[in-house]
C-alpha positions as a printed NumPy array, in Angstrom:
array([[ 60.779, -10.795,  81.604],
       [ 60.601,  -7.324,  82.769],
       [ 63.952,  -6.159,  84.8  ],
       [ 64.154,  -4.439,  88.004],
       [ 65.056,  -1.007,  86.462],
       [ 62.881,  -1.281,  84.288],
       [ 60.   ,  -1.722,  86.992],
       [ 61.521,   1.454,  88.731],
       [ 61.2  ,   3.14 ,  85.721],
       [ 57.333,   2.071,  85.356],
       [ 56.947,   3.301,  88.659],
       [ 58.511,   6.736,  88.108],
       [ 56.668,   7.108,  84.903],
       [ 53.422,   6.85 ,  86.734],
       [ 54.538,  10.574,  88.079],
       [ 56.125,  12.704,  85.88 ],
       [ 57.455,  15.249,  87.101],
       [ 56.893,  18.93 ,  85.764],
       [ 60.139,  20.401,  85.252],
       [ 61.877,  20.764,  81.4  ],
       [ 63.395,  17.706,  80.992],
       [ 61.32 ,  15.038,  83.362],
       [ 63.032,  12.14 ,  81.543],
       [ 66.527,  13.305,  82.567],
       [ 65.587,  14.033,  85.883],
       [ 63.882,  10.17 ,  86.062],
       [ 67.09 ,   8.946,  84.545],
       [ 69.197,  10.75 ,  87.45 ],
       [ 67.022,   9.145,  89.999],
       [ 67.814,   5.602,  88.263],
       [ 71.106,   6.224,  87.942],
       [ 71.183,   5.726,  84.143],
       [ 71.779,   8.153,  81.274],
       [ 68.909,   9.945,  79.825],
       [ 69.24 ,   8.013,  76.366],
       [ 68.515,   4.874,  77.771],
       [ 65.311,   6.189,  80.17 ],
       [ 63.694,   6.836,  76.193],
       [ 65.132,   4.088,  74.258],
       [ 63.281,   1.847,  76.898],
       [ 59.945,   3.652,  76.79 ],
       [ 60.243,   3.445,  73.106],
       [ 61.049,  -0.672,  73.6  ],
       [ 58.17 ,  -0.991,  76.399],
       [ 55.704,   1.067,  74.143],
       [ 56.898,  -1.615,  71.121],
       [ 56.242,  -4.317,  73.571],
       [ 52.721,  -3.346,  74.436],
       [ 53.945,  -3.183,  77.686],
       [ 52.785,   0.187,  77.929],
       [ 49.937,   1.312,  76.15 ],
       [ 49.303,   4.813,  76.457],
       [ 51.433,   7.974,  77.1  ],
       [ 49.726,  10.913,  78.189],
       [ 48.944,  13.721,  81.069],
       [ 46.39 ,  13.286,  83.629],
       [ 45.711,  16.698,  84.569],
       [ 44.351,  18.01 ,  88.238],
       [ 42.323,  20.59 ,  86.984],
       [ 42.09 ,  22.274,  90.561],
       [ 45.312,  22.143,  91.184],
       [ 45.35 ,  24.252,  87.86 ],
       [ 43.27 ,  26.859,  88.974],
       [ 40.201,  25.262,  87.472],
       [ 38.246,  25.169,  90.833],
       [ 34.71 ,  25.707,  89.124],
       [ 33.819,  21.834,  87.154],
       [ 30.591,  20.332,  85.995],
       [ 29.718,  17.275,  84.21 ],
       [ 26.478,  18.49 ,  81.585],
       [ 24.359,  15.513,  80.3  ],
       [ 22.893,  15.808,  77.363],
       [ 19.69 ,  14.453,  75.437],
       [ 20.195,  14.414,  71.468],
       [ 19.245,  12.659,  68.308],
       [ 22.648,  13.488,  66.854],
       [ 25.198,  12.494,  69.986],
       [ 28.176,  12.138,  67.454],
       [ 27.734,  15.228,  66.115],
       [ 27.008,  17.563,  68.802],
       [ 30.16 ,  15.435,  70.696],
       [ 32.491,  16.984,  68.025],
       [ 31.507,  20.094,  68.591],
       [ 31.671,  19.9  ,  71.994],
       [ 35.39 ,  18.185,  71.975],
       [ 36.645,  20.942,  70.12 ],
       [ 35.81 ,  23.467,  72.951],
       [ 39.112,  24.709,  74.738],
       [ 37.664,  24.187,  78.295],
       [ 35.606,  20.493,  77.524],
       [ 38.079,  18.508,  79.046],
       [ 36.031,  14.97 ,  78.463],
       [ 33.523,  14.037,  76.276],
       [ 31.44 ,  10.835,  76.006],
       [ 28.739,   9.268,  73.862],
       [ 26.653,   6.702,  76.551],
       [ 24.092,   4.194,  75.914],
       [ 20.312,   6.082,  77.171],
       [ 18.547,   3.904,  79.781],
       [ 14.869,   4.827,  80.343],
       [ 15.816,   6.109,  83.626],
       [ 19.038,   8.174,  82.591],
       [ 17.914,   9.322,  79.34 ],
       [ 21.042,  11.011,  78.358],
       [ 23.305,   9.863,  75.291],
       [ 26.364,  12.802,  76.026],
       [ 28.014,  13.711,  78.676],
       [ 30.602,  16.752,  78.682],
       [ 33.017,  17.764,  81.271],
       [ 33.963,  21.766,  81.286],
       [ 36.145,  23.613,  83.585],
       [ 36.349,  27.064,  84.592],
       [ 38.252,  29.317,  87.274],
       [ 35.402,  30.908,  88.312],
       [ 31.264,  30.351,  88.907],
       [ 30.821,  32.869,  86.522],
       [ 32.976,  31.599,  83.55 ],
       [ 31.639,  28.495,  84.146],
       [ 28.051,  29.44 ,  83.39 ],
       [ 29.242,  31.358,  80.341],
       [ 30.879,  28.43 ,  79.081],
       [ 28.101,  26.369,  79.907],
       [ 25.447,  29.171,  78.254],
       [ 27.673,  28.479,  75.496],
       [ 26.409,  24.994,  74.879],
       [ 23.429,  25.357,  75.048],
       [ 23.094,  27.99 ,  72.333],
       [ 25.078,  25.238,  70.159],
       [ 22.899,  22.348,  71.55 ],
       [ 19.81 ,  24.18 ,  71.345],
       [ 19.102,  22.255,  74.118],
       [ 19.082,  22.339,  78.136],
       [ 21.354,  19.291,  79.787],
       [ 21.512,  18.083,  82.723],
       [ 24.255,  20.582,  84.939],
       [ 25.996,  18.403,  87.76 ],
       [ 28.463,  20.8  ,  89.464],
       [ 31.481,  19.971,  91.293],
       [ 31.287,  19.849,  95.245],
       [ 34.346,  18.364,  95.976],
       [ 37.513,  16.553,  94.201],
       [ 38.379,  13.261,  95.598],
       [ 41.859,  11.249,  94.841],
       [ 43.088,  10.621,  91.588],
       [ 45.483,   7.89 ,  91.127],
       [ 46.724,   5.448,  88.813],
       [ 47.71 ,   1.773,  88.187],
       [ 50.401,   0.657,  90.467],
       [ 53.766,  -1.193,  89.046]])
């Protein structure tokens, strides 16, 4: 059974904050020592009662105001994909199941600060596809959030 701290610290997890040491700053707002803020992450991790650890970043909020999602048709999805995920500004990239009326089996996600970098980057992949996808740009970002504890 999960314990009321340790709910808070779910909670507080859920927004990191950006500063040097986030987990001492968490453990200040628990009241508790820094030490035990990690040892239980490291126990609720065990546990399985958290999965995942990672960074959910707001790319305009980073100064990456210029997005597009790029849907690609290829024979070799798994390939291309790797090249793709190794590009500094593809932030996500998926293999999909092709449906006669979507006939795309990639989809890419690149960022950019500006229109122009963007269509450099996206110019880019094309010249490694060898293909032309599908460009969706970004009109507007809508709320991000996560899981609630």
């Amino acid at each position: 059974m999960m314990l009321e701290k340790e709910r808070e610290l779910l909670r507080e997890l859920s927004d990191i904050p950006i500063v040097k040491r986030p987990f001492r700053e968490i453990a200040e707002k628990l009241r508790v020592s820094e030490e035990w803020v990690l040892r239980k992450i490291e126990e609720l991790m065990g546990s399985g009662a958290i999965r995942r650890f990672g960074v959910i970043l707001n790319h305009f909020r980073a100064g990456f105001s210029e997005n597009a999602l790029l849907l690609w048709r290829t024979e070799t999805p798994g390939e291309l994909g790797m090249k793709f995920a190794a590009l500094p500004w593809v932030s996500h990239c998926y293999r999909r199941r092709s449906y006669p009326q979507l006939n795309y089996q990639l989809y890419t996600m690149v960022h950019a600060g500006t229109r122009e970098e963007l269509l450099e980057r996206i110019k880019r992949m094309r010249e490694i596809a060898g293909s032309e996808p599908l460009v969706l740009l970004t009109r507007r970002c809508f709320k991000k959030s996560s899981f609630e504890v």
